[in-house]
Each structure stands twice: as structure tokens, then as C-alpha cells.
DRENNUBA-405173 format. One record per residue (C-alpha): x, y, z; residue in three letters. Coordinates in steps of 0.2 Angstrom, whole numbers, padded with zeros to 4 digits, always signed. Layout:
// DRENNUBA-405173
XYZala ...
END
This chain:
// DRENNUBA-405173
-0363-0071-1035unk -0365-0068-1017unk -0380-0075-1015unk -0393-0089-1005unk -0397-0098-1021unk -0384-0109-1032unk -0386-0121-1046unk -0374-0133-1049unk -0381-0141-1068unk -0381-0161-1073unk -0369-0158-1087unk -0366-0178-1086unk -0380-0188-1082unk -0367-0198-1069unk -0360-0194-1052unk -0348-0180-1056unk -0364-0170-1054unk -0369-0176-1039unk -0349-0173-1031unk -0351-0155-1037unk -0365-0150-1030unk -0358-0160-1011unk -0344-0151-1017unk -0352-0134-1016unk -0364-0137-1004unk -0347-0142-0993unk -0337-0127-0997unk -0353-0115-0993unk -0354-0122-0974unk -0336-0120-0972unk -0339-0102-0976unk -0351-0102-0963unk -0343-0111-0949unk -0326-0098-0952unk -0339-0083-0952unk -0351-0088-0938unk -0352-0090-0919unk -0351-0105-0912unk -0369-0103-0905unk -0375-0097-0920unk -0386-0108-0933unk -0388-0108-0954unk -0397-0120-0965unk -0391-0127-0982unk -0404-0138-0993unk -0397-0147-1006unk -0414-0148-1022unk -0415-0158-1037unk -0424-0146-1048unk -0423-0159-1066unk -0408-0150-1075unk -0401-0146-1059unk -0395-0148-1042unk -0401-0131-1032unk -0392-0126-1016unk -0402-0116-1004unk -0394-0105-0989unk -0403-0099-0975unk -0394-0083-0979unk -0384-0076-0992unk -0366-0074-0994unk -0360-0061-0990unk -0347-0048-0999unk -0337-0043-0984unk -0337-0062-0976unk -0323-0063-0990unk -0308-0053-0981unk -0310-0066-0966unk -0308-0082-0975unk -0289-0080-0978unk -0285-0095-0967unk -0300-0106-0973unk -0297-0124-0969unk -0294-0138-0984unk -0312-0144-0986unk -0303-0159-0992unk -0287-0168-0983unk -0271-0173-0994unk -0270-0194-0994unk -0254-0201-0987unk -0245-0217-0986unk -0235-0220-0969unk -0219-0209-0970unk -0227-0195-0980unk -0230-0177-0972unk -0242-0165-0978unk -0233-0150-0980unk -0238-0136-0969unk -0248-0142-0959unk -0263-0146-0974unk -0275-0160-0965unk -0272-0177-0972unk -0277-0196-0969unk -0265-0209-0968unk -0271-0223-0980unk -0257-0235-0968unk -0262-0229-0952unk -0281-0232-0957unk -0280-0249-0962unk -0272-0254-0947unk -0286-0246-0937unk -0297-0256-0945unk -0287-0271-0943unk -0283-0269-0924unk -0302-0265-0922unk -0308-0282-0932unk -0297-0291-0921unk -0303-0285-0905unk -0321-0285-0909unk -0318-0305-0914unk -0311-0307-0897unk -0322-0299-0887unk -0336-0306-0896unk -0331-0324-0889unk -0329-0316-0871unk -0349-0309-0873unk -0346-0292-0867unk -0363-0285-0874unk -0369-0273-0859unk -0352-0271-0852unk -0338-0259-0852unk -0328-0269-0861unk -0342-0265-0877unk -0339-0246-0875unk -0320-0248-0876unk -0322-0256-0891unk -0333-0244-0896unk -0320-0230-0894unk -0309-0240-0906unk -0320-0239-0920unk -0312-0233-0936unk -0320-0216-0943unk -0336-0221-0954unk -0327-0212-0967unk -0311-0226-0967unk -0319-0236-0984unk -0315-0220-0994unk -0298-0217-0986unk -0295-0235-0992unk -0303-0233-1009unk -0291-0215-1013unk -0276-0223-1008unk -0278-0240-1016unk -0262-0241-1028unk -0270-0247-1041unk -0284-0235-1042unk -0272-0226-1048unk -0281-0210-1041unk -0272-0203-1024unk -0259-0193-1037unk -0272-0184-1048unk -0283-0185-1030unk -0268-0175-1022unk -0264-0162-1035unk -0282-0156-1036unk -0281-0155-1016unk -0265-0145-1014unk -0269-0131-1025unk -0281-0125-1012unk -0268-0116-1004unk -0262-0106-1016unk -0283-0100-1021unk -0286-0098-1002unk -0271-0085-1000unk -0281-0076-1014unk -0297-0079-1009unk -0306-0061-1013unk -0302-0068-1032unk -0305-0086-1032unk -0320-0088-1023unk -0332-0075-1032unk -0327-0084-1045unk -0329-0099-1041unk -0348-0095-1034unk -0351-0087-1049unk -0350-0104-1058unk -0366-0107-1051unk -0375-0090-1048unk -0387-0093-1061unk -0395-0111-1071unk -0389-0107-1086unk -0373-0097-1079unk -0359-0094-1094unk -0347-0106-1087unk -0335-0102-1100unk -0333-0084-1098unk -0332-0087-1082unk -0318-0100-1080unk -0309-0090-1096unk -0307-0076-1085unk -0302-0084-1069unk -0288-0094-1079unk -0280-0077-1082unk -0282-0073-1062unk -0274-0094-1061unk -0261-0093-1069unk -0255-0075-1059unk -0256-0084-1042unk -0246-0101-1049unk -0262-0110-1049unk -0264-0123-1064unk -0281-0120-1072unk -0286-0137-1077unk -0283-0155-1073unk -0280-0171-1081unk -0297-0179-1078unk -0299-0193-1066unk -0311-0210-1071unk -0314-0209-1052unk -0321-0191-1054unk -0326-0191-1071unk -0333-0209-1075unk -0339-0202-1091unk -0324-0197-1098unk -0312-0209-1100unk -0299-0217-1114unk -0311-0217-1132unk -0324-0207-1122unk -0320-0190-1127unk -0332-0185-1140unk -0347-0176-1140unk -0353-0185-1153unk -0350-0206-1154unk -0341-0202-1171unk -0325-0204-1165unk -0313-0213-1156unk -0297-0208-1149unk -0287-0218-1134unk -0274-0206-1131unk -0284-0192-1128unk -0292-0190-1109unk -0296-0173-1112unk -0293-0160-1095unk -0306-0151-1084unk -0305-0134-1074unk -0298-0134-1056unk -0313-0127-1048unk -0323-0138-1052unk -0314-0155-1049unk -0309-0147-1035unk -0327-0147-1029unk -0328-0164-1033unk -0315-0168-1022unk -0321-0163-1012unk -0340-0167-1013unk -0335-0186-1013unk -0330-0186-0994unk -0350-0184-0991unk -0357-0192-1003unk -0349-0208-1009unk -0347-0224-1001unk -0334-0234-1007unk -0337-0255-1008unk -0326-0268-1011unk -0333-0285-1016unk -0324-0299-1005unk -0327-0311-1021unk -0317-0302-1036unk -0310-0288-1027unk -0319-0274-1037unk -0323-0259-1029unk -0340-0251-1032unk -0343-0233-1030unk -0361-0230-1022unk -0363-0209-1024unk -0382-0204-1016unk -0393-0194-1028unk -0402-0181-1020unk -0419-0176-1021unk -0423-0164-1006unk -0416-0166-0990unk -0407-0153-0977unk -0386-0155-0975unk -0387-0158-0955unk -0400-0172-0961unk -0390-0176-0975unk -0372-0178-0964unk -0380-0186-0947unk -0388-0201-0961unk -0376-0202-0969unk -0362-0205-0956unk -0375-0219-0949unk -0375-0227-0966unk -0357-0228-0969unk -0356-0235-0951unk -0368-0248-0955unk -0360-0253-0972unk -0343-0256-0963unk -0351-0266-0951unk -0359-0277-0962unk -0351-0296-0960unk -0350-0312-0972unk -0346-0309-0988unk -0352-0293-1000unk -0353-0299-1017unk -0356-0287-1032unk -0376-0293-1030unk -0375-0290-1013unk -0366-0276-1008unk -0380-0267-1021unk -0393-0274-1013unk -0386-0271-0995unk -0382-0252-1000unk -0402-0246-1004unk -0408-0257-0989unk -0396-0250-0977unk -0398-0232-0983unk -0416-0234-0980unk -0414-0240-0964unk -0401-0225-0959unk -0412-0213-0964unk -0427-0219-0956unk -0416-0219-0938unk -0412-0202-0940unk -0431-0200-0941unk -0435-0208-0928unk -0423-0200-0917unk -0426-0182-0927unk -0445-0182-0923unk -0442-0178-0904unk -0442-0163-0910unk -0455-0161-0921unk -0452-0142-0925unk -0437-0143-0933unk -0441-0158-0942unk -0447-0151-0961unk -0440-0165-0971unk -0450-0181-0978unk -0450-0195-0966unk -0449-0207-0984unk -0431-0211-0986unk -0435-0214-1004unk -0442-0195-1005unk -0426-0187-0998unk -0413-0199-1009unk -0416-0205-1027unk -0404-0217-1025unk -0386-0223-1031unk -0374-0219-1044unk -0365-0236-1045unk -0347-0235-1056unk -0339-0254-1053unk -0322-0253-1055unk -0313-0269-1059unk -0294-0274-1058unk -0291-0279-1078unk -0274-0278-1079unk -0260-0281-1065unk -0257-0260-1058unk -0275-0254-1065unk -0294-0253-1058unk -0302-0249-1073unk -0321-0241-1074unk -0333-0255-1082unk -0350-0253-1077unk -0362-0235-1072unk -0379-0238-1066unk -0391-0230-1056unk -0401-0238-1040unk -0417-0233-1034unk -0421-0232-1016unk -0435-0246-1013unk -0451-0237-1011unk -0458-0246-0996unk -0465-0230-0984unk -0481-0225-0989unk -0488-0214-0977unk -0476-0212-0961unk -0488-0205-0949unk -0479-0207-0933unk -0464-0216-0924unk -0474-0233-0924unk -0474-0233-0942unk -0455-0227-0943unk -0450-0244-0932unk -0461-0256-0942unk -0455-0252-0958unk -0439-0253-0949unk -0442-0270-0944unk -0448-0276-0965unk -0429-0270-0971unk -0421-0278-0956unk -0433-0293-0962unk -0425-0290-0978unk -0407-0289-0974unk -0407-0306-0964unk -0416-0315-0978unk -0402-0307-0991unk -0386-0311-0982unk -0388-0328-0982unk -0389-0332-1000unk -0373-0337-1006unk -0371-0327-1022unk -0354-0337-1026unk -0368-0352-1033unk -0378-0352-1049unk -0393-0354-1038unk -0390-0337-1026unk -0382-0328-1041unk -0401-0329-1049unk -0411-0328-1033unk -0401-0311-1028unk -0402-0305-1047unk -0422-0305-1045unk -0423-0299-1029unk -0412-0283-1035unk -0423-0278-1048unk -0437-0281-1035unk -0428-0268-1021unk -0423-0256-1033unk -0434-0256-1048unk -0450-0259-1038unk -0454-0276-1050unk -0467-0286-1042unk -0465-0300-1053unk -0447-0302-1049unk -0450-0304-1031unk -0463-0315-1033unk -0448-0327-1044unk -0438-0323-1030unk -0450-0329-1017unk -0452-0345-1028unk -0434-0350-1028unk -0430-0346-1011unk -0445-0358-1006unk -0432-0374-1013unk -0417-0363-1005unk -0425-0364-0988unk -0428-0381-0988unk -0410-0385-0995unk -0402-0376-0981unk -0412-0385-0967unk -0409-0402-0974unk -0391-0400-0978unk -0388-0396-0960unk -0394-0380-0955unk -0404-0378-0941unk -0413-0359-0945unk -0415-0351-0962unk -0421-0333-0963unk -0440-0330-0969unk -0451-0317-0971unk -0466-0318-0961unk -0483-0314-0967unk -0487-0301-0955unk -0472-0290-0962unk -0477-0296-0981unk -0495-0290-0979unk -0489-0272-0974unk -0479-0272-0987unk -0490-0275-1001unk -0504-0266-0989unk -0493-0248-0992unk -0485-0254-1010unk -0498-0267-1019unk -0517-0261-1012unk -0526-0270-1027unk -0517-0288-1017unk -0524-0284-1002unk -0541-0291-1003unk -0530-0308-1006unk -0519-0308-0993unk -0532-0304-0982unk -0546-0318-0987unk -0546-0331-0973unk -0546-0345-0987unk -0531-0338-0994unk -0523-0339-0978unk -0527-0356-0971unk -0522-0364-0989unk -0506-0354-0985unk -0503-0361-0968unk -0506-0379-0975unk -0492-0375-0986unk -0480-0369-0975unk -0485-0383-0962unk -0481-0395-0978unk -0464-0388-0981unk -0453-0378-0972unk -0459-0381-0953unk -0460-0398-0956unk -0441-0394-0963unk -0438-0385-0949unk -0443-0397-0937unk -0434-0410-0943unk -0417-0400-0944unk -0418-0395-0925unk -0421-0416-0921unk -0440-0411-0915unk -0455-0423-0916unk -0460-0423-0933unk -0477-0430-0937unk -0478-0426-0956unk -0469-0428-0972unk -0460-0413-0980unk -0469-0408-0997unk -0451-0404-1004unk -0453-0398-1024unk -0472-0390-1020unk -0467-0371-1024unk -0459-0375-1042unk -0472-0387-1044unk -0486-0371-1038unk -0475-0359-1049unk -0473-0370-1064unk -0493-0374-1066unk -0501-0356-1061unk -0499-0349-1078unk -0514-0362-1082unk -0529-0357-1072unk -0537-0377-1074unk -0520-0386-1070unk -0515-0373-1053unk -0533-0378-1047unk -0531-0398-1050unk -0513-0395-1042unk -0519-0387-1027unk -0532-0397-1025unk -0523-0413-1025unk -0511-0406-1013unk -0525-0400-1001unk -0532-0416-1003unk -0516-0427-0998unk -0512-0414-0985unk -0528-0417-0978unk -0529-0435-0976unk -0512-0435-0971unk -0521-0426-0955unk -0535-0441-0954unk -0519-0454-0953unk -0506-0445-0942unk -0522-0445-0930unk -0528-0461-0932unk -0513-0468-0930unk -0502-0458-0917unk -0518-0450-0909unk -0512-0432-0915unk -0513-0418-0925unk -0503-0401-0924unk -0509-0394-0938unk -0527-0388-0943unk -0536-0394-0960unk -0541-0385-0974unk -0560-0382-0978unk -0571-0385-0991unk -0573-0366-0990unk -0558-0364-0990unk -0554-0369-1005unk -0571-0361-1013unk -0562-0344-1008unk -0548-0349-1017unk -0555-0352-1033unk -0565-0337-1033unk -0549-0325-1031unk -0541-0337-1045unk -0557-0333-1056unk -0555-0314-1050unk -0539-0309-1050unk -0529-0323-1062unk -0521-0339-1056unk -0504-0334-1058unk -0505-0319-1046unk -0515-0332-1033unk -0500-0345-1037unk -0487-0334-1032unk -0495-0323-1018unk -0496-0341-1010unk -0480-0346-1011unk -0473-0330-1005unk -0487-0332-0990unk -0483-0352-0988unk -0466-0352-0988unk -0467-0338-0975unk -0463-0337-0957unk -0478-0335-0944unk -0477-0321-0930unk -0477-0331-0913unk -0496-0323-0911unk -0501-0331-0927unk -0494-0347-0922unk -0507-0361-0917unk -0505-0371-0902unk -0502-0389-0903unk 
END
């Protein structure tokens, strides 16, 4: 048991693995942070090894660190409400105290915001009243009616009681996970006698919020049976780890639209715990900060978008120092992705576990050479993120666009980002004419690097200059027209409103997408001939005979429905200022 290797196995398939092995991983740099130096240095790696979750220590335990960890600190604090007192000094959060943090900072930041205080001192003061990135799960334990702050606290304070006994508990408890296929039972069955001796209670009742598996009618091993009145328990030491594992890895969300909280718990697949605490805290920081409203869609959305980008900062800023940095640069190589429970309010007192699904980190890096790389793909998921907060997920209309564009960020579908790319071609050009005067686009410099490093067998369309100019003429039919016309600018041409669906609808027929295009290249074009004739202008170029020739070959080559929807997502993109023709 004493050790630089443990293994922490996926019993479940959900998230209570994944708060074990945090859990672990936790309770073994606390060991080394009471045994060490100050000065002195350790590494932990946390492994997905398939049936497992590996944790590797620079060094092993040691035997004789034991008589020195009497007074080990509570890994996890006791929650409270205001008025309550842990006892003895126990750490603790105050769920009262902490949402009026948040509160007082909200309203400061609002204010300061109008006084534009961006560059002064008045920023860092309100920097130093930021809650701790960690305030959403205070929030989430101590909501009422998750009902969890008393099974929470139970776990919690028996610590105390294994810690004045530590020469017995913790071999016992590392022993759990000394070996893959370690005999938990005989393990647990003798500490339960060692338990009971120092008034510790061997199991607890076991909580949806830590074991979303096991529920009322849930209880089986086999779906033969179901009984509602049985939630079976589960052995302290291990839902104590959990405990305290979800401090590091979960991320609590609540939706502003139904109120349901959605438990986001990272998956592992290799990645260091300093790397693993510095991204994470960045992440959580970014997910409090996020404003407008986090719909269920969304905050999914948001969640893998945001992670990517918190992991690719800590990059940046980790390859300064390029020795130490042993990790893959690929967010999406270091993190699976999410273990999503959704928890709803069905009844009046009761969040009640609905949904468990999983969401995979978008895998956008390709090859991250160097820091240049790091900031551009940076600069895609920022891309991302605008486009994404402004759809309105409370309409039909959003609910769908969103819906497609989650199975695109997560499930790496193509097609569904192409349907995507379609609708929010008409969503653009709703906004700006019901008032707006800027919608968020992608721009086709950032969706060529995109499909360059995820879609290489696109890349010889995106690149043809035929593709590209029949591209402009569609977005300089649509949405900068659109555009234009929103911001009370001199407008020469009409808008082609309806042209994407019409695009979309007729490129699954290779004969009708060509007469379609063509007859739009050939209004577009002598709508040039007239605007100049009669106003002595044109600010915007014509499309070719070769041109079109170019197009039709990659329609022959490569299928007219993937040349349909690669020019939609192109035309109804913005255009970097250095792609921008003068007019």
C-alpha cells in the first residue's frame, strides 16, 4: 500500500469514478504538503488507463510518513448556513456568506462598468472582490433542495475521528487502490471492524449527487427488479474521497431559464495535478464570468468551449518554461470531456437526478507547434463563444440552431455544423433587420483553419479561388448588405434574404444547386451592370465565367451538397479586414 502507483477502477461508468480518483489524487498531495518542505517539490499524474484511473507519484509513500500526519487538515470543509459553527475548528464555507460575495461583487462590477474603469485602480479593487472560483459549488452543496449538505456533512465530519487514528485508517484506505484488481471487499470488511472501534460509521446512505447511478429503483445489478424504498449505502472511505474529489473536479451550473443545475465533472485522460489545479481554477473563473443567459444548451456548449480555452492559456503561459512542460498542448488530449448529471426541481423541496451524459472536448488542435498556434486557436473558440451567446435558446428557432451546433462541438459532426451554418445564415439577417446593428459571424480566415487542421480532404474547396469569389458574392448579397443597411450606411444593393435555405434546400440535387446558383450569379451580376450604370458605382467585384467553371468542377468532384454547404458556411461568413476589398 505505500506505494507510487494507485488505481482507482470505473466501477460505474459515471462521475463517481472520476470524484474518487480527485478524491485520491487529493488526499495523496495533502500527505505530501504535511510531510514536505516548503521548498520542496513532488509530482502527481492522474492516467486513464481503460478500466481505470491511475495515480502516479513522483515518489512513493512512505511507511514512517504516517506517525506525522495526526493533525492532517480536512481535505474537504463542513458546509454552513449563517449562524452555524463548525466545531472545532473543522474548515468550513458559509453557503450565506458566499452568496452575498457574489452579490456585493455583481453589483459593484455593474457599477463600475458604467464609470469605465478598465486600466485603472478602480479594476484591480474590483478584482480583489472576486468571489473564490470555487463559489458555484459552495452554492450548489448548500442549495436546500439539493437536499445534499446533510449527507454532504456527515461523510465530512468523520474525518476527524479517522485522522486521530491515522496509522489505521489510511493503509487501509490506500490499500483500496494498491492494486487493479485490489479485493475491495476484504479490504473494507476488515477496516469496518477497525470502524466501528474508533466510533466511525462504516457506510453511508448514498447520495444522487455522488452516486448518480444509484438512486430510488436503481439498485440492482441486474434490471430485473425494482424497488423505491431501497437506496442501498456505500463504505465511508470511499464517499469520503468523493467528497472530496468534487471540490476539484466538478463545476456546478445553474440554468437561468428552468433553474436546473447541471453538474459538469472533467474526465481525465493524462494530465499533471499542478496543470490539472492552475486550468482548472481558470475555467471555473471563466464560467462564473460568463454573462446573459446560460440555458441548458448553452451552458453545455459554453462548458467544452471554455475549458478548451482555459487549458490552452495555461499553455501558453506554461511554455515559457519549456522544461517542465511534459504534458500535450491539445486540451482534448489532456481531458476527455464532461460527465453532465442535470438535476431538476420536480417536486417543491427536491432537485431530482434526470439526465447523465457525457461531452467530449471539441477536437480542434491538430498539431500545436508553438505559442502562435496556441493564440490562434485561441482566437477560433473566442470566435466560437460570441457566435454562441447570442442565440436565444428560449425560441424554437435558437433551441434547434444550438441543438446542432452541440452535436457539432462535442460529437465532432460535420454535418451538424454545416445545418447549423445554414440556419444561422437566416438568424443573422433576422437580427440586423429587427434592429441590431452587429450579429457575430465566423470569418472565413478562422473556418479555413479550422477545417485545414480537422477536415483536410475540404481543403482543396475552400481554397479554389472560384469557390471563394462565388462565396463573396454571397455574402455581399446577404449579410453585408444586411449589415449596411442596419447601421443607416449607403446601400447600393438589395439583400438576397432566403438564399442560404434556398442553397441548402436545392444542393442535395446536383442539376437544381447549379441552375440555382447560377441564376443567383447571374442576377448578382447584372445587378452590378445597373447599380453602375445608373449611380456610377460598384463596391463590389463580379463573379467570372471561371469562376463558376471552378465551381461546377468541385460540384462534379466532390458532391453538390458538400459544395452547397461549404458555401453557405463561407458566404454568410465575416471577412478579415485584410480580405476586405476597397471600395
Amino acid at each position: 500500500m505505500y506505494q507510487d502507483t494507485y488505481y482507482v477502477p470505473k466501477r460505474t461508468g459515471t462521475y463517481s469514478d472520476v470524484l474518487m480518483a480527485y478524491g485520491l489524487a487529493t488526499l495523496l498531495d495533502h500527505i505530501f504538503r504535511q510531510v514536505k518542505e516548503p521548498t520542496d517539490r513532488w509530482r502527481i499524474v492522474l492516467e486513464d488507463i481503460g478500466g481505470h484511473y491511475r495515480v502516479r507519484l513522483s515518489e512513493p509513500v512512505q511507511k514512517d510518513w504516517v506517525s506525522r500526519l495526526s493533525q492532517l487538515r480536512n481535505p474537504a470543509p463542513l458546509i454552513v448556513r449563517r449562524g452555524e459553527v463548525a466545531a472545532d475548528g473543522e474548515p468550513a464555507r458559509d453557503v450565506d456568506e458566499t452568496r452575498d460575495q457574489v452579490k456585493h461583487w455583481g453589483k459593484q462590477r455593474r457599477a463600475l462598468a458604467e464609470q469605465g474603469v478598465r486600466g485603472t485602480d478602480l479594476e484591480q479593487q474590483l478584482r480583489d472582490l472576486e468571489p473564490p472560483t470555487d463559489w458555484a459549488t459552495v452554492v450548489f452543496l448548500g442549495d436546500s433542495q439539493m437536499q445534499a449538505k446533510g449527507i454532504y456533512n456527515r461523510i465530512v465530519s468523520q474525518w476527524k475521528n479517522a485522522c486521530a487514528h491515522i496509522s489505521v485508517h489510511l493503509p487501509s484506505i490506500l490499500a483500496l487502490f494498491a492494486e487493479p484488481n485490489s479485493d475491495a471487499e476484504a479490504v473494507l470488511e476488515k477496516w469496518n471492524q477497525i470502524a466501528k472501534r474508533n466510533g466511525i460509521k462504516p457506510r453511508e446512505t448514498a447520495s444522487q449527487l455522488l452516486n448518480p447511478h444509484q438512486g430510488k429503483g436503481l439498485n440492482e445489478s441486474k434490471a430485473n427488479a425494482l424497488r423505491m424504498d431501497n437506496i442501498k449505502d456505500r463504505p465511508w472511505p470511499e464517499e469520503f474521497l468523493k467528497t472530496v474529489g468534487l471540490w476539484q473536479c466538478m463545476a456546478p451550473r445553474q440554468t437561468t431559464d428552468t433553474k436546473d443545475w447541471k453538474a459538469y465533472v472533467i474526465a481525465p485522460l493524462r494530465l499533471s495535478w499542478q496543470a490539472h489545479r492552475e486550468a482548472f481554477a481558470r475555467f471555473n473563473h471563466y464560467l462564473w464570468r460568463e454573462r446573459g443567459g446560460q440555458t441548458a444548451l448553452k451552458t453545455d456548449i459554453t462548458s467544452v468551449l471554455l475549458f478548451s480555452r482555459a487549458w490552452l492559456d495555461y499553455v501558453e503561459a506554461a511554455w515559457r518554461d519549456e522544461d517542465e512542460f511534459d504534458l500535450p498542448a491539445a486540451p482534448e488530449k489532456v481531458v476527455a470531456g464532461f460527465h453532465v448529471a442535470q438535476f431538476k426541481l420536480l417536486s417543491r423541496n427536491a432537485y431530482t437526478m434526470v439526465n447523465l451524459s457525457f461531452l467530449s472536448l471539441p477536437a480542434w488542435s491538430g498539431d500545436l507547434r508553438d505559442r502562435a498556434d496556441v493564440v490562434a486557436l485561441q482566437e477560433i473558440i473566442d470566435e466560437h463563444l460570441e457566435v454562441v451567446r447570442g442565440i436565444d435558446e428560449t425560441h424554437s428557432d435558437g433551441f434547434d440552431l444550438l441543438r446542432r451546433y452541440r452535436d457539432f462541438v462535442s460529437g465532432g459532426n460535420w454535418g451538424a455544423f454545416f445545418d447549423f451554418a445554414a440556419g444561422y445564415s437566416h438568424e443573422i439577417l433576422r437580427r440586423l433587420n429587427d434592429g441590431a446593428r452587429y450579429v457575430p459571424t465566423f470569418t472565413t480566415s478562422r473556418l479555413r483553419s479550422l477545417m485545414m487542421t480537422n477536415r483536410k480532404d475540404l481543403t482543396p474547396i475552400v481554397e479554389n479561388s472560384g469557390f471563394q469569389n462565388v462565396a463573396y458574392a454571397i455574402r455581399h448579397a446577404t449579410i453585408i448588405p444586411q449589415r449596411r443597411k442596419a447601421n443607416n450606411q449607403d446601400n447600393l444593393y438589395e439583400v438576397r434574404y432566403g438564399l442560404g435555405a434556398e442553397l441548402k434546400r436545392k444542393g442535395t440535387v446536383r442539376d437544381e444547386f447549379v441552375a440555382a446558383l447560377s441564376d443567383f450569379i447571374q442576377s448578382y451580376n447584372q445587378e452590378n451592370v445597373q447599380k453602375l450604370e445608373s449611380k456610377g458605382q460598384q463596391m463590389r467585384k463580379d463573379v467570372r465565367t471561371d469562376d463558376i467553371a471552378e465551381v461546377v468542377r468541385l460540384i462534379d468532384e466532390y458532391g453538390s451538397e458538400v459544395v452547397a454547404n461549404l458555401l453557405i458556411a463561407y458566404g454568410y461568413a465575416g471577412e478579415p479586414r485584410e480580405e476586405q476589398p476597397s471600395s
